[in-house]
GUVOSE-388812 format. One line per field, with one value per residue: x negated, z, y negated of N, C-alpha, C in turn. Coordinates in steps of 0.02 Angstrom, whole numbers, plus 50000, padded with zeros to 5 digits. Example, Ala and Ser with C-alpha at 12.3 -4.5 7.8 and 13.67 -1.06 7.14 Angstrom:
! GUVOSE-388812
nc1 = (49340;49358)
nc3 = (50390;50354)
nc2 = (50284;50112)
cac1 = (49385;49316)
cac3 = (50390;50357)
cac2 = (50225;50053)
cc1 = (49340;49355)
cc3 = (50390;50394)
cc2 = (50165;49998)
***
This chain:
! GUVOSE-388812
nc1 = (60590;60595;60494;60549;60658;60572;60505;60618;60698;60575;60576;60695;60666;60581;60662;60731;60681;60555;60611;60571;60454;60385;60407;60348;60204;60206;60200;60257;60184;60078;60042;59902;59817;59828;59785;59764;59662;59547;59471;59296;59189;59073;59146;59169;59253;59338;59395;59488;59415;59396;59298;59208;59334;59332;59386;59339;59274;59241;59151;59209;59125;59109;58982;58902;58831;58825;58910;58860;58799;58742;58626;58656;58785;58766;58668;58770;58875;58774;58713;58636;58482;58430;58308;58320;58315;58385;58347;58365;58380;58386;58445;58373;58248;58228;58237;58299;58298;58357;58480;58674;58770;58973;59135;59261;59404;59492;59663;59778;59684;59552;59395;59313;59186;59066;58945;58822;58711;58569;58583;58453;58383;58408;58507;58668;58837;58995;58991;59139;59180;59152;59143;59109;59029;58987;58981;59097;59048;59068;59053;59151;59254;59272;59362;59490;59615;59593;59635;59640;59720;59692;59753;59871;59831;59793;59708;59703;59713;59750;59832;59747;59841;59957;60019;59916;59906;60019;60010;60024;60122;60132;60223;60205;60132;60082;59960;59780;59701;59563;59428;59307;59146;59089;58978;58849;58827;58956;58956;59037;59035;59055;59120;59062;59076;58984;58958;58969;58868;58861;58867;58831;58917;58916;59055;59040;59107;59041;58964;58924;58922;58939;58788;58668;58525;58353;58281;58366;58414;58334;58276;58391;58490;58401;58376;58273;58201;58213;58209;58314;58446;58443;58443;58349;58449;58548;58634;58756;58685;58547;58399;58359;58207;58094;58090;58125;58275;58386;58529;58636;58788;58908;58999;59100;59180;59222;59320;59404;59523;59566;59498;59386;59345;59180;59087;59003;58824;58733;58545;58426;58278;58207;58206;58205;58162;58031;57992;58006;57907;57797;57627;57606;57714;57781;57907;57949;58026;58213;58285;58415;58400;58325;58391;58522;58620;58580;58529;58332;58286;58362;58523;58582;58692;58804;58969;59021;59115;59125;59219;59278;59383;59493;59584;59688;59651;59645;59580;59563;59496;59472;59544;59451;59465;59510;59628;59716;59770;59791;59763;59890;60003;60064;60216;60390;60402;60407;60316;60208;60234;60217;60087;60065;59939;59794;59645;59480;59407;59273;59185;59169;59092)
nc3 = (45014;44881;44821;44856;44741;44658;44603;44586;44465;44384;44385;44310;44194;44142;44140;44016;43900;43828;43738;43625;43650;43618;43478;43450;43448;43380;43240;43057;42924;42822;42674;42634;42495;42339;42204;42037;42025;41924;41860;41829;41692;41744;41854;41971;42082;42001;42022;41976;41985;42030;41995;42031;41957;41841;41768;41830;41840;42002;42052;42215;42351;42476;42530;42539;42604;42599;42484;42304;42190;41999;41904;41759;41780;41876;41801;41696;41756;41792;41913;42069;42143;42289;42411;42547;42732;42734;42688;42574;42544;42419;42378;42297;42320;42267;42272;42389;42383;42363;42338;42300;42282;42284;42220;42267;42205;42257;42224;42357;42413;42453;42434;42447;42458;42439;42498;42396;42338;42245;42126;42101;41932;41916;41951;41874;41780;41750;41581;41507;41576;41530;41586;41715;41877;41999;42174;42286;42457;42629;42703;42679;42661;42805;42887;42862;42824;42717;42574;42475;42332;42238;42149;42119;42067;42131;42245;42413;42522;42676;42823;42994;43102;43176;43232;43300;43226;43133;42988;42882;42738;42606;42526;42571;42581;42723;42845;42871;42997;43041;43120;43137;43151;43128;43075;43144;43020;42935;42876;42850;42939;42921;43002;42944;42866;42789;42698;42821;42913;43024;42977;42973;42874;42763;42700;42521;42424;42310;42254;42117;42140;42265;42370;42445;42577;42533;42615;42714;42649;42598;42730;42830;42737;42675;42536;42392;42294;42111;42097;42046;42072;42125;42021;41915;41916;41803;41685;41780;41895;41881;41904;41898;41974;41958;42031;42050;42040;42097;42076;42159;42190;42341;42423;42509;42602;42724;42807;42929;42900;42770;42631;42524;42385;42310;42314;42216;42250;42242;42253;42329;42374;42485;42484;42528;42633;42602;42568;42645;42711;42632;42623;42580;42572;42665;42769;42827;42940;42947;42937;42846;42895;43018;43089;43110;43164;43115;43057;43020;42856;42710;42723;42808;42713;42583;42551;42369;42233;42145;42248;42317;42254;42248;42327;42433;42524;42674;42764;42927;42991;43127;43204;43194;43110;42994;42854;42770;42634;42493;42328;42230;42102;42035;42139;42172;42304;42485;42471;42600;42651;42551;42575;42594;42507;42565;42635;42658;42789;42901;42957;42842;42742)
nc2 = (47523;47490;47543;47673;47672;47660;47736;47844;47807;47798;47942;47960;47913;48003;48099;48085;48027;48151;48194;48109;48063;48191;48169;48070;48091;48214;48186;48213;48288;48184;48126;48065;48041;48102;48200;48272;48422;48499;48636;48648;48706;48739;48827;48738;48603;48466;48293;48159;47993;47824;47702;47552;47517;47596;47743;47873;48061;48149;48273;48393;48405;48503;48560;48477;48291;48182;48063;48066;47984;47987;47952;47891;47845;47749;47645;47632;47547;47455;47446;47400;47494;47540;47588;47677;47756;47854;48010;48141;48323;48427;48599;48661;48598;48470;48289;48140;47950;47849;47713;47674;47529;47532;47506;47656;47728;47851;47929;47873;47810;47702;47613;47476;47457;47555;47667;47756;47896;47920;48019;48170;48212;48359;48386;48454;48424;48502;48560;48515;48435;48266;48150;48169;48089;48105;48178;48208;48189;48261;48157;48062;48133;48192;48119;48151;48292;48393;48482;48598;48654;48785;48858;48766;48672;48557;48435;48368;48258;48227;48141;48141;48147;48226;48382;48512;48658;48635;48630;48718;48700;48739;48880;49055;49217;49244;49181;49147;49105;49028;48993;48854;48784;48615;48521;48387;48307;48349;48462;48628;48773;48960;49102;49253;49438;49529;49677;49725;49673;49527;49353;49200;49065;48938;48852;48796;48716;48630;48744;48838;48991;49089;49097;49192;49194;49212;49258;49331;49432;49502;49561;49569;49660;49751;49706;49723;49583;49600;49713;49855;49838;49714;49615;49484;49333;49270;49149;49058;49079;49026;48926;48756;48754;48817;48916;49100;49184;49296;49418;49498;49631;49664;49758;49709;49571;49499;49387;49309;49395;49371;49480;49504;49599;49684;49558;49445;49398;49269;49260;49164;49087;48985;48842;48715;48726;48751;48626;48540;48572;48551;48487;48355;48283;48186;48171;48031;47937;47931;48071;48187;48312;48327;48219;48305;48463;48548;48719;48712;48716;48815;48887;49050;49104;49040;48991;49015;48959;49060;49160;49064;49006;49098;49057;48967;48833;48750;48627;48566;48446;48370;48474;48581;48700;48827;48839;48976;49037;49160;49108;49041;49031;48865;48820;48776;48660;48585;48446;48354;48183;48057;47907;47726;47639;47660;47603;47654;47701;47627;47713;47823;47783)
cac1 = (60647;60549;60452;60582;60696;60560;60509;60685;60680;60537;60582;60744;60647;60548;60681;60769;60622;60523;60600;60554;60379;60340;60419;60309;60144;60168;60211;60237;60119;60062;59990;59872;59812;59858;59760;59754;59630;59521;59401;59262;59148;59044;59170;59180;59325;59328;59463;59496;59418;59404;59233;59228;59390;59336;59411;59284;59304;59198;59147;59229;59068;59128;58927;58857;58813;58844;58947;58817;58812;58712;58586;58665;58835;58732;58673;58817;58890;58740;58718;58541;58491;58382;58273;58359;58277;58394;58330;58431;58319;58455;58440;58310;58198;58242;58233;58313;58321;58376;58558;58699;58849;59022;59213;59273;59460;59528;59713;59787;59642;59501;59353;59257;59091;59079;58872;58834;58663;58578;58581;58394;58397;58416;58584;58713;58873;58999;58990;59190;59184;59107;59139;59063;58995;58935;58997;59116;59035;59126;59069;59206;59307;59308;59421;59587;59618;59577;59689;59617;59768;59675;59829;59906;59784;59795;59668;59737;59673;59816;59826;59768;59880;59996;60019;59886;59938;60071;60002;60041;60181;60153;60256;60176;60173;60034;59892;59728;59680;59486;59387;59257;59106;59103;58906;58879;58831;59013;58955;59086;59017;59123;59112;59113;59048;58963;58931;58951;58832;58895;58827;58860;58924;58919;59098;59027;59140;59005;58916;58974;58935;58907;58722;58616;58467;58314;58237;58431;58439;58274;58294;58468;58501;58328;58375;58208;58223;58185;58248;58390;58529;58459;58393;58339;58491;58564;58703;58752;58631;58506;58426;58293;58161;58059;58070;58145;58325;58425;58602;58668;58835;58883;59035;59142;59167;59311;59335;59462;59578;59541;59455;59355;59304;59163;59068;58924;58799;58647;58501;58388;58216;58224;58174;58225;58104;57959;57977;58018;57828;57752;57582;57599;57765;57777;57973;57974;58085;58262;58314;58472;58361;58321;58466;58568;58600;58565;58435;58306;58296;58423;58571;58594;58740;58865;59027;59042;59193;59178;59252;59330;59442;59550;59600;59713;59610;59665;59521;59590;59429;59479;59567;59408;59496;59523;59686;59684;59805;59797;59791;59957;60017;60085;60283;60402;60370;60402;60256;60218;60275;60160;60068;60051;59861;59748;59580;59428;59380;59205;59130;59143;59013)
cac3 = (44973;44804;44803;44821;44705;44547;44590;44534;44412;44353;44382;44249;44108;44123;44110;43975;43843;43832;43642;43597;43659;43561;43389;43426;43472;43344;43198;43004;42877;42811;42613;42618;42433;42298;42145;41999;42033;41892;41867;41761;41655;41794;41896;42015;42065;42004;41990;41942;42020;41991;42023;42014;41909;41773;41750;41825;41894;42027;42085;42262;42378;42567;42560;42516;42655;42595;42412;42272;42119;41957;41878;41724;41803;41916;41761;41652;41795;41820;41995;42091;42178;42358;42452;42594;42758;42724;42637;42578;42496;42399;42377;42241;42333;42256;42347;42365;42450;42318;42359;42267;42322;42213;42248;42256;42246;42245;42239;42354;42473;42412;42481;42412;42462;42476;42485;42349;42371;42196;42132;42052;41872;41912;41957;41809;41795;41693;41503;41474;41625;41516;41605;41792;41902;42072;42206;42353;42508;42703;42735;42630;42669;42868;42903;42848;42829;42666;42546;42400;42305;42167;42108;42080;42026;42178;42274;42441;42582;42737;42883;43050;43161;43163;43285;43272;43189;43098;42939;42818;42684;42539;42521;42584;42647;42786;42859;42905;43015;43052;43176;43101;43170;43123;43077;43136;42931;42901;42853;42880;42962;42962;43039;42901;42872;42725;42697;42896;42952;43037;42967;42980;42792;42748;42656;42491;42373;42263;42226;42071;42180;42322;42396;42507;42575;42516;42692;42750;42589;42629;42823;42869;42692;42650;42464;42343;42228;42062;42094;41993;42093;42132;41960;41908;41897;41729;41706;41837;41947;41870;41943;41860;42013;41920;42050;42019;42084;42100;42116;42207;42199;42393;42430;42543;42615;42750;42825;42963;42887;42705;42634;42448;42379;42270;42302;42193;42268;42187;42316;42308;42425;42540;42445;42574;42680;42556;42536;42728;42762;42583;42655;42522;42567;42730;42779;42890;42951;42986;42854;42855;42926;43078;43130;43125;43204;43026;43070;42964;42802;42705;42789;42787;42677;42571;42501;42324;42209;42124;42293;42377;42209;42230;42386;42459;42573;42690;42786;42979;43033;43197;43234;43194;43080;42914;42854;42729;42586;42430;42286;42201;42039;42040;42145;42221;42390;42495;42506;42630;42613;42537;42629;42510;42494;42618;42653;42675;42885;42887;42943;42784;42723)
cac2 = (47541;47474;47591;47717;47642;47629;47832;47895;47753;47839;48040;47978;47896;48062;48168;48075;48047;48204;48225;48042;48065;48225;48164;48012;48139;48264;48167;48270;48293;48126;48135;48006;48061;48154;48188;48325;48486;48556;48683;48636;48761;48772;48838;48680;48570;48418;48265;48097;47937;47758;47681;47499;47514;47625;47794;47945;48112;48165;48340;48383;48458;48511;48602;48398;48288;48102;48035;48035;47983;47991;47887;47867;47802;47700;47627;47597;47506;47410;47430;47377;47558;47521;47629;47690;47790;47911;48064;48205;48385;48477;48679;48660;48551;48391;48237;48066;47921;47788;47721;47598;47527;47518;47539;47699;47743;47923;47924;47785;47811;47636;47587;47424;47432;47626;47682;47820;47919;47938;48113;48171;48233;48419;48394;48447;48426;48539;48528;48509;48355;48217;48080;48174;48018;48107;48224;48177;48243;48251;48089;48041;48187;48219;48063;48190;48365;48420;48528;48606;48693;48787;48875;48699;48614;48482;48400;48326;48213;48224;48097;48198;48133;48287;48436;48585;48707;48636;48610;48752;48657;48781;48963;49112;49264;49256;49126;49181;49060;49040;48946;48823;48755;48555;48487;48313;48292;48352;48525;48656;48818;48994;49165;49301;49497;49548;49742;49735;49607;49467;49286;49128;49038;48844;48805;48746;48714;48630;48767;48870;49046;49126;49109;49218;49172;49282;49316;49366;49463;49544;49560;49608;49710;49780;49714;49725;49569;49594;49791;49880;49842;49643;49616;49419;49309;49244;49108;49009;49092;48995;48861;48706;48744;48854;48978;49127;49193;49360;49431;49575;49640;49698;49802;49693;49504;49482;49300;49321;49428;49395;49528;49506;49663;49669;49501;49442;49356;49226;49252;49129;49056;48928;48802;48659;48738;48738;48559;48505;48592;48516;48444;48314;48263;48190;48165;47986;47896;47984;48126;48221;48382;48274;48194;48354;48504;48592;48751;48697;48751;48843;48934;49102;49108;48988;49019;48980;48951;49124;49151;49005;49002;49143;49038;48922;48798;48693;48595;48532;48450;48387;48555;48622;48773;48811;48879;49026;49092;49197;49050;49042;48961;48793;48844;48703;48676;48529;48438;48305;48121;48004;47844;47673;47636;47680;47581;47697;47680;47631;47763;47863;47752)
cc1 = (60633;60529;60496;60609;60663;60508;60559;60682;60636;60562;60622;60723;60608;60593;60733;60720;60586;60517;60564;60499;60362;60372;60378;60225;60135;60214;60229;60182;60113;60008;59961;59836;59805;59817;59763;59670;59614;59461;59374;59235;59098;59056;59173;59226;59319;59406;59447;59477;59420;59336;59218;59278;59392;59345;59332;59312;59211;59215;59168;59179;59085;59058;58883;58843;58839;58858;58893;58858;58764;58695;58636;58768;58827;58715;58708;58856;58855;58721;58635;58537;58414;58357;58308;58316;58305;58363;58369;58379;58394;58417;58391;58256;58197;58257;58264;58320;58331;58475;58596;58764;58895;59091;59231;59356;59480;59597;59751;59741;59587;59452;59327;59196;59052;58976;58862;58759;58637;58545;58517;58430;58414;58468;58628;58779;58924;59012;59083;59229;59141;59077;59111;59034;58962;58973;59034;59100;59085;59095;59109;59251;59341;59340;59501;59540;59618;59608;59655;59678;59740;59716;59858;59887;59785;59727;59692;59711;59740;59808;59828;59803;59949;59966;59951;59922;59978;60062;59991;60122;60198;60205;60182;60189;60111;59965;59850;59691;59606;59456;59340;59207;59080;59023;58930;58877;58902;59014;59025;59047;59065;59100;59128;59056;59038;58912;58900;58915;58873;58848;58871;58868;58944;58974;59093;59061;59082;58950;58958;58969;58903;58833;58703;58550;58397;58287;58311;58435;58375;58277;58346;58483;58457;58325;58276;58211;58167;58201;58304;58447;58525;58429;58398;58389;58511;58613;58690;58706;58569;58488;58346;58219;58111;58041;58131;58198;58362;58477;58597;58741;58851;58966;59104;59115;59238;59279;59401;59527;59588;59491;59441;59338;59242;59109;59003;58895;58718;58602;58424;58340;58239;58157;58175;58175;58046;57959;57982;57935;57785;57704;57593;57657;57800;57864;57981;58023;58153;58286;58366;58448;58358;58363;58525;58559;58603;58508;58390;58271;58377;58449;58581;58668;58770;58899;59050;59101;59209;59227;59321;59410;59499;59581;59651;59698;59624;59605;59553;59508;59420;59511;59492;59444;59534;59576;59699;59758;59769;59824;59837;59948;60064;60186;60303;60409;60380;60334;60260;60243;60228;60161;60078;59968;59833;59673;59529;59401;59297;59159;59140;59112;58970)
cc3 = (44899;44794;44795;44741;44617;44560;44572;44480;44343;44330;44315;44192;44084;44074;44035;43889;43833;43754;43587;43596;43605;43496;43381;43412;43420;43275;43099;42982;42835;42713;42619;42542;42395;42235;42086;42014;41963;41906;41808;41732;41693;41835;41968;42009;42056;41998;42001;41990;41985;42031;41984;41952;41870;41814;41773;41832;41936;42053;42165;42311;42443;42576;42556;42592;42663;42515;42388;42200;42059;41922;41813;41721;41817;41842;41705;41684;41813;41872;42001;42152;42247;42374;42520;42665;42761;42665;42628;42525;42488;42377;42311;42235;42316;42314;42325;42416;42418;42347;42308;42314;42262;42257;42201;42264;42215;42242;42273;42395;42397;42471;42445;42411;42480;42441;42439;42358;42262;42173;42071;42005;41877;41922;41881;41829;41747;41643;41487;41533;41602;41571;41700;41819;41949;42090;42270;42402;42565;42716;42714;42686;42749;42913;42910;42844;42731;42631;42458;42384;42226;42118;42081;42063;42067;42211;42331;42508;42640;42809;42936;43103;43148;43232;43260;43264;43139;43038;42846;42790;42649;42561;42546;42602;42709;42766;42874;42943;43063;43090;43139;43139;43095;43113;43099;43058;42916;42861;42891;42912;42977;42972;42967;42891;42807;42729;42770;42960;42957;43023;42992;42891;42801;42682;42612;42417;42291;42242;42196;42083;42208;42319;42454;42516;42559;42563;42726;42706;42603;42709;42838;42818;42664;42572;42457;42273;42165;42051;42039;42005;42104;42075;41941;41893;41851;41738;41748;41885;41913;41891;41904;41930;41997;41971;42054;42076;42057;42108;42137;42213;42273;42372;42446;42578;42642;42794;42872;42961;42810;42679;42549;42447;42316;42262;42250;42251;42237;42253;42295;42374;42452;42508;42481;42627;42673;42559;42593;42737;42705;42633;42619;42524;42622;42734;42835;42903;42983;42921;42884;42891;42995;43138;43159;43164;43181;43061;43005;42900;42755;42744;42757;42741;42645;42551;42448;42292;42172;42195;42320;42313;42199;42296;42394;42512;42617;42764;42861;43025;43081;43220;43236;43149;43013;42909;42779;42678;42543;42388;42252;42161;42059;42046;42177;42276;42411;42529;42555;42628;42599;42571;42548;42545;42535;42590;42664;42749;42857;42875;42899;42720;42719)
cc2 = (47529;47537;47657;47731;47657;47708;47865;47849;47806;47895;48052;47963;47961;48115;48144;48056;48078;48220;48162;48049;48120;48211;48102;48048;48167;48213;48196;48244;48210;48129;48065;47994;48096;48168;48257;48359;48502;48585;48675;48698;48766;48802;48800;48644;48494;48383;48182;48051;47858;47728;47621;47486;47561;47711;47841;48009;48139;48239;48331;48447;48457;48525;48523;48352;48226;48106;48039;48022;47970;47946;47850;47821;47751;47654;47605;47560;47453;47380;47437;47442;47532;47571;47636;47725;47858;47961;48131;48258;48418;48576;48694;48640;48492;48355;48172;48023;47848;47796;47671;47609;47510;47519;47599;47701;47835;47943;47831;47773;47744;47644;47539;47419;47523;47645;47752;47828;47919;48020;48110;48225;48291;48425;48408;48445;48488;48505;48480;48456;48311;48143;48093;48113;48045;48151;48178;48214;48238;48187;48049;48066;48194;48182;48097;48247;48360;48472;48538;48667;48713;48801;48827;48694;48544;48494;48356;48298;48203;48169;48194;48172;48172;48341;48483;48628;48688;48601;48651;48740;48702;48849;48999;49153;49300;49223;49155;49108;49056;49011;48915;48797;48687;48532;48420;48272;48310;48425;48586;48732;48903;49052;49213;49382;49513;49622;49743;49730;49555;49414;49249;49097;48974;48855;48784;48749;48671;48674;48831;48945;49047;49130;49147;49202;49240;49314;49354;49443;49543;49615;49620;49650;49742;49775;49685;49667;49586;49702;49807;49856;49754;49629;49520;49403;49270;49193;49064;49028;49057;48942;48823;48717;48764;48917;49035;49159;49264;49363;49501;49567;49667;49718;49766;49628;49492;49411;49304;49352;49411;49453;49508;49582;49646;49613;49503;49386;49324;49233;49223;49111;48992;48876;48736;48675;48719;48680;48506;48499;48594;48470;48364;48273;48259;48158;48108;47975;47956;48016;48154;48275;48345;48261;48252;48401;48568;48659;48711;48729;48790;48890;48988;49122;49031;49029;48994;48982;48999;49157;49113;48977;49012;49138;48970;48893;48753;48674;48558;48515;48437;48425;48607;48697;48754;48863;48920;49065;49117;49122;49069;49000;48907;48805;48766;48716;48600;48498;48379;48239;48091;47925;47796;47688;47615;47654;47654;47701;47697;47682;47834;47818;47777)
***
């Protein structure tokens, strides 16, 4: 008779909390931090940090791998930089494997002892961001959902403990909502068609445009660099490697129901390749190439910010999917509620 007794028992707490359970389950939107959005003169987004107290702004890189930061920060802070086994080759062939530690805070999000990678000299930052310190990569980042509002001018880090799906706040008038493939580096990965090839494109908001790779460029579009139509690249297509880079305008660039018309693209050598299979430059220990599940070398595409600009971004990295407007100017809108000050969880270390 127990046993009966604590089965209806049961059947009624079922049927009487069902709404309690999902307002505990799906919880709202959660701002865990908030910060001002600009666009420098490189066309990159940068915004305001605090690194051991003092006033920075750091560049915000979804295409980066781990936080760095720059010698001459590292040095006016007076921090002691270690040898690390990590190694990181950036898209120019540069190499590093010097590290420091500092506190980082971004909003109300802190960390105290937060590891920063140091970034070699070829790195620039833009001219009309003096005070630049480093780059925040996803090992920062893929703790929350990520909200880049270029139209505002926000920058936003969201608690994921929230429903899927239910995380478009702003006005609109239609989501394009995308599927992502997740690196274990924190790389973002997305499905997109360019003059009617299907690639694959790396997310990279730190890079000031659109890249193709030169054997894709070659390959799948029979472009000729150094031709009429891909002629040597000027500007931001320039790069300190001393080897030499192209653009091409192509026709068309849809992304799940976005459509660009027009794209440029910088097409540049696989320079991460060259320098993986340098005789001279043997890669021990464990490198970011390594560990991941990166192809090796560069990827056939990124998406840079002459692009990813004229966008409204919102980053759901355990949903795996990225959520897609038309950027808008700065309208009122209710945004989420804000947390107090949020610790860093280790592992974005």
């Amino acid at each position: 008779m127990r046993a009966l007794r604590a089965t209806v028992l049961f059947y009624l707490f079922l049927c009487i909390t069902p709404a309690a359970w999902a307002a505990e389950d799906c919880p709202p939107l959660t701002m865990v931090a908030s910060v001002p959005l600009t666009i420098g003169s490189d066309n990159r987004p940068y915004v305001p940090v605090k690194i051991n107290g003092k006033p920075k702004s750091m560049l915000v890189d979804t295409g980066g791998f781990v936080t760095e930061m720059n010698r001459s920060t590292s040095d006016e802070l007076q921090l002691s930089a270690r040898h690390t086994r990590l190694q990181l080759i950036g898209v120019y062939g540069d190499m590093t494997q010097l590290a420091v530690t500092a506190a980082l805070a971004v909003g109300n999000l802190h960390a105290d002892n937060m590891d920063f990678m140091l970034m070699p000299q070829v790195h620039e930052f833009a001219s009309d961001v003096p005070d630049a310190a480093g780059s925040i990569a996803p090992n920062f980042l893929r703790p929350y959902d990520a909200d880049f509002d270029f139209g505002g001018g926000k920058f936003n880090l969201l608690s994921q403990k929230h429903c899927d799906g239910k995380v478009v706040y702003w006005p609109n008038s239609g989501v394009a909502v995308v599927p992502i493939d997740v690196r274990p580096d924190g790389q973002i990965v997305v499905p997109v068609e360019l003059d009617g090839e299907k690639l694959k494109a790396v997310l990279d908001t730190g890079a000031s445009t659109s890249v193709l790779n030169m054997e894709v460029a070659e390959v799948a579009f029979g472009l000729k660099p150094g031709s009429a139509d891909t002629p040597a690249a000027s500007g931001a297509g320039q790069n300190k490697s001393g080897m030499p880079t192209y653009s091409h305008r192509f026709k068309s660039l849809s992304l799940e129901g976005i459509a660009i018309s027009n794209p440029e693209m910088i097409i540049i050598p696989d320079l991460v390749r060259m320098r993986m299979m340098d005789p001279h430059d043997s890669l021990e220990g464990d490198t970011r190439v390594k560990n991941s599940a990166n192809p090796v070398g560069l990827d056939p595409m990124m998406l840079g910010m002459n692009i990813l600009r004229r966008l409204h971004l919102y980053i759901a990295y355990k949903e795996k999917k990225l959520y897609i407007t038309p950027a808008a100017a700065a309208v009122s809108a209710a945004a989420p509620a804000a947390s107090a000050a949020v610790a860093v969880p280790a592992g974005s270390k």
